[in-house]
SEMI-456117 format. One record per residue: residue in three letters; x, z, y of N, C-alpha, C in turn. Coordinates in steps of 0.1 Angstrom, whole numbers, plus 5000, padded with zeros to 4 digits. Layout:
% residues N
ALAXZYXZYXZY
...
% end
This chain:
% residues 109
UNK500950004988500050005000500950005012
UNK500449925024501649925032500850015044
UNK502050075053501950155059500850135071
UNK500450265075499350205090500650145101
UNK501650175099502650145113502849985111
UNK503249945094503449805089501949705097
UNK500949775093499649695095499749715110
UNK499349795124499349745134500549705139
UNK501449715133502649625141502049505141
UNK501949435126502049295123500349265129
UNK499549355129498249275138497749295156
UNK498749395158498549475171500149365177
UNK500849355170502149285175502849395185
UNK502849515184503449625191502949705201
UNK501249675205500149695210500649845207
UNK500349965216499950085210498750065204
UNK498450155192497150215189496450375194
UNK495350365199495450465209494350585203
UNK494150705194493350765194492150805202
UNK491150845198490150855205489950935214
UNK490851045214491251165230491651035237
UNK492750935231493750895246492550775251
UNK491750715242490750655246490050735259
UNK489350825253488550895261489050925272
UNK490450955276490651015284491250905297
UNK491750795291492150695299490250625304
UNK489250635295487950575301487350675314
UNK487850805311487350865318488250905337
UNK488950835333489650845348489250735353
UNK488750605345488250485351487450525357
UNK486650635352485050685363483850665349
UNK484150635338483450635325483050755314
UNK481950805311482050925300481850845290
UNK481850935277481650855265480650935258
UNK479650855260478350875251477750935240
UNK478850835231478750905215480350865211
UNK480950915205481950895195481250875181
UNK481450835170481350795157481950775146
UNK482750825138483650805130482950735119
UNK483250635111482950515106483250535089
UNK484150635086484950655074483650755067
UNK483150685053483950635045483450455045
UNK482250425055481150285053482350245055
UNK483150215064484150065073485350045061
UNK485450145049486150115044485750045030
UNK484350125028483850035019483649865022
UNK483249845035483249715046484049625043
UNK485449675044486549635043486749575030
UNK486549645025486649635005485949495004
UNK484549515007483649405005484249255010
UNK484649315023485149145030486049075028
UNK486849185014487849105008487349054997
UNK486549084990485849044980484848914981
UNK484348914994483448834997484948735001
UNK485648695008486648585010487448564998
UNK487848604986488648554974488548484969
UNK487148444966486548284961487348184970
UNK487848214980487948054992489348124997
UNK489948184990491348194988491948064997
UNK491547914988492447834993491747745004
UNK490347805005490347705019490547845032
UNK490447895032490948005039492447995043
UNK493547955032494447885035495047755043
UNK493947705033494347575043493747535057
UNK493047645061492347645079493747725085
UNK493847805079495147885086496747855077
UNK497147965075498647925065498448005055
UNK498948015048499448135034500148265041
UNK500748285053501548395064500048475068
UNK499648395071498448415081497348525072
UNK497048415058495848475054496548595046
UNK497748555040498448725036498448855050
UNK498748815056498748925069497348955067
UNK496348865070494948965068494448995055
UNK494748955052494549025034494849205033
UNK496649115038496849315038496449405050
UNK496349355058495349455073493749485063
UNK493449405058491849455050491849555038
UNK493049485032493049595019494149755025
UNK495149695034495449845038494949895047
UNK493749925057492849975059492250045053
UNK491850005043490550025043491450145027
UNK492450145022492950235013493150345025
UNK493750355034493950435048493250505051
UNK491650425057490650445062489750565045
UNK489950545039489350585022490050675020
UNK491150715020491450865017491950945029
UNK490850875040491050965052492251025060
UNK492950925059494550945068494350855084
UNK493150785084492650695088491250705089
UNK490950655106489650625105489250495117
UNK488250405119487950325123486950465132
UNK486750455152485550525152485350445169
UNK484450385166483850315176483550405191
UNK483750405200482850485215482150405221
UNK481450545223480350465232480150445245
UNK481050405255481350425271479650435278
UNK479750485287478350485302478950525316
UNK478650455321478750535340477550645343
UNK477650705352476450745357475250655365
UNK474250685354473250565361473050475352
UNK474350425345473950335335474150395324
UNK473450375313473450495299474550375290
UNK474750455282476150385271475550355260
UNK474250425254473550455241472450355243
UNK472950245228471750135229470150185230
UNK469550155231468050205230467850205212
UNK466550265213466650335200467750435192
UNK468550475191469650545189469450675193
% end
């Protein structure tokens, strides 16, 4: 299983990855609160699972729209995720930004 550092290097390309304090906290100087937080783990990894399973059949046209580099890089961003994200070393967790005045939380919710 390759490392979380191996995977966002090679998909972030040296991007920080930023936790959801540093999230929060850099949204909230913008003049933003955050609505809801949501941690995603264990569904996004079962997600993950699936979306590799659902693309293996077309292995090679999947290749031949991109390269063999390309579709191995996301291969392993999906399968190591989602082993990450699955024994909780890792988690995918969406926010939910709002200003005052404007609400963050879709309707219904």
């Amino acid at each position: 299983m390759p490392t979380m550092h191996t995977i966002f290097d090679r998909i972030s390309e040296g991007s920080p990855v930023l936790d959801s304090v540093e999230v929060t906290g850099h949204g909230e100087a913008a003049g933003f609160h955050v609505d809801r937080i949501q941690a995603l783990q264990p569904h996004h990894a079962r997600t993950l699972d699936d979306w590799v399973q659902a693309l293996r059949p077309y292995d090679d046209e999947a290749v031949s729209v991109a390269s063999e580099e390309v579709y191995q890089r996301y291969i392993t961003h999906l399968t190591g995720s989602a082993a990450h994200i699955g024994s909780g070393h890792f988690d995918a967790i969406p926010l939910t930004p709002g200003q005052d005045g404007i609400g963050g939380v879709c309707p219904g919710e």
